[in-house]
N, C-alpha and C positions, 0 to 999 in steps of 0.2 A: 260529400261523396258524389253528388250532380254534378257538380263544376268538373270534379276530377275523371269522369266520363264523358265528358261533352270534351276538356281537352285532351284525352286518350284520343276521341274519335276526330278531332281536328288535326291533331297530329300523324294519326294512321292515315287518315285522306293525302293529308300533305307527303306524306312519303309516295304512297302513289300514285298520285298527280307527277311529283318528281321524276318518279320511272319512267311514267310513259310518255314524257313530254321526250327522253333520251332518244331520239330515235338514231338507226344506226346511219355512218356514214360511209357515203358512197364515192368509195375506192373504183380507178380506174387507170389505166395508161394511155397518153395524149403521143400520137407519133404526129410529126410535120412530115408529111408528104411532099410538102411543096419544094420549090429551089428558093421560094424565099423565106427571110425571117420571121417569125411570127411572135409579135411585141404583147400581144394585150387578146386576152382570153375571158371573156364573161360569162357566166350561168343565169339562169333565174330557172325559178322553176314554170311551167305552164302556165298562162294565165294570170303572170305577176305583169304590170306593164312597164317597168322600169329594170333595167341589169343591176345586178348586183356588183360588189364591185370589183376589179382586175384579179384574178384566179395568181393570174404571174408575179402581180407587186413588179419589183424590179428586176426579174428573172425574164429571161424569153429563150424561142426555142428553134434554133437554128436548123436549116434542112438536114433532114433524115434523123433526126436525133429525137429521143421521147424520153417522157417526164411523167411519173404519176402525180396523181391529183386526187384529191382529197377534198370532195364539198360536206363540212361537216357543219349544216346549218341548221341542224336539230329537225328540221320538215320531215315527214312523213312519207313524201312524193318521189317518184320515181320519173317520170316523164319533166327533162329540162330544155328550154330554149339555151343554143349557147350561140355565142358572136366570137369570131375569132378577124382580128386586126391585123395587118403586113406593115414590115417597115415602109414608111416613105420611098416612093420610088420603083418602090415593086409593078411589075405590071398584075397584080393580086388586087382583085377589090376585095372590101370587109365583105366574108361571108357568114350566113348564119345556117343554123339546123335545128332538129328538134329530136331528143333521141330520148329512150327509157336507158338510165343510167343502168338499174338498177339490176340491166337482163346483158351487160356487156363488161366485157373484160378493159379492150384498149379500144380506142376509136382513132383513128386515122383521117386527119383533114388532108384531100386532093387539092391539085390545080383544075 
C-alpha cells in the first residue's frame, strides 16, 4: 500500500510539472515596412546570448506584406531580443530590437 502511494504521488507531481512547464504561446503579426526583402528573422528571449534559430526557415517577407508568427518555445518570458536580416544588396543593415511580446499584437520593422 506504500509503494502504491509514493507512486500515486509521483505520478500527480509529474502531471503538474507537465502543465506548467506548457506555457502559452506568443502569437503576433510581423509587417515589413521596409522597400526591401527581409530573409532571416531571429528571437531569443532576454538575456539568452545566442539567437535562436530563423523564425522564417525558408519563407521571407517581401515589402509591405505581413506574416504571423508564432514563438512557441515553451518559456515563460515575455520580453524578446529579435534580429531581423535584408537581402543582399539592400541598402538595410541587420537590425535588432528588444520588445515584450506578450503586450503587442503586430510589430512593424522601419527603414
Amino acid at each position: 500500500m506504500k509503494k502504491l502511494n509514493i507512486a500515486a504521488v509521483a505520478t500527480a507531481a509529474c502531471i503538474l510539472f507537465a502543465g506548467a512547464a506548457n506555457a502559452e504561446d506568443l502569437v503576433f503579426t510581423l509587417k515589413n515596412g521596409t522597400n526591401s526583402v527581409l530573409t532571416n528573422f531571429y528571437t531569443s528571449p532576454v538575456g539568452v546570448n545566442e539567437w535562436e534559430d530563423d523564425v522564417f526557415g525558408k519563407q521571407v517577407l517581401n515589402p509591405g506584406e505581413s506574416m504571423d508568427i508564432t514563438i512557441a518555445d515553451g518559456r515563460e518570458t515575455c520580453k524578446y531580443d529579435m534580429k531581423f536580416e535584408f537581402e543582399e544588396g539592400s541598402n538595410l543593415d541587420t537590425t535588432t530590437d528588444t520588445q515584450n511580446l506578450c503586450e503587442m499584437s503586430s510589430y512593424t520593422i522601419h527603414e
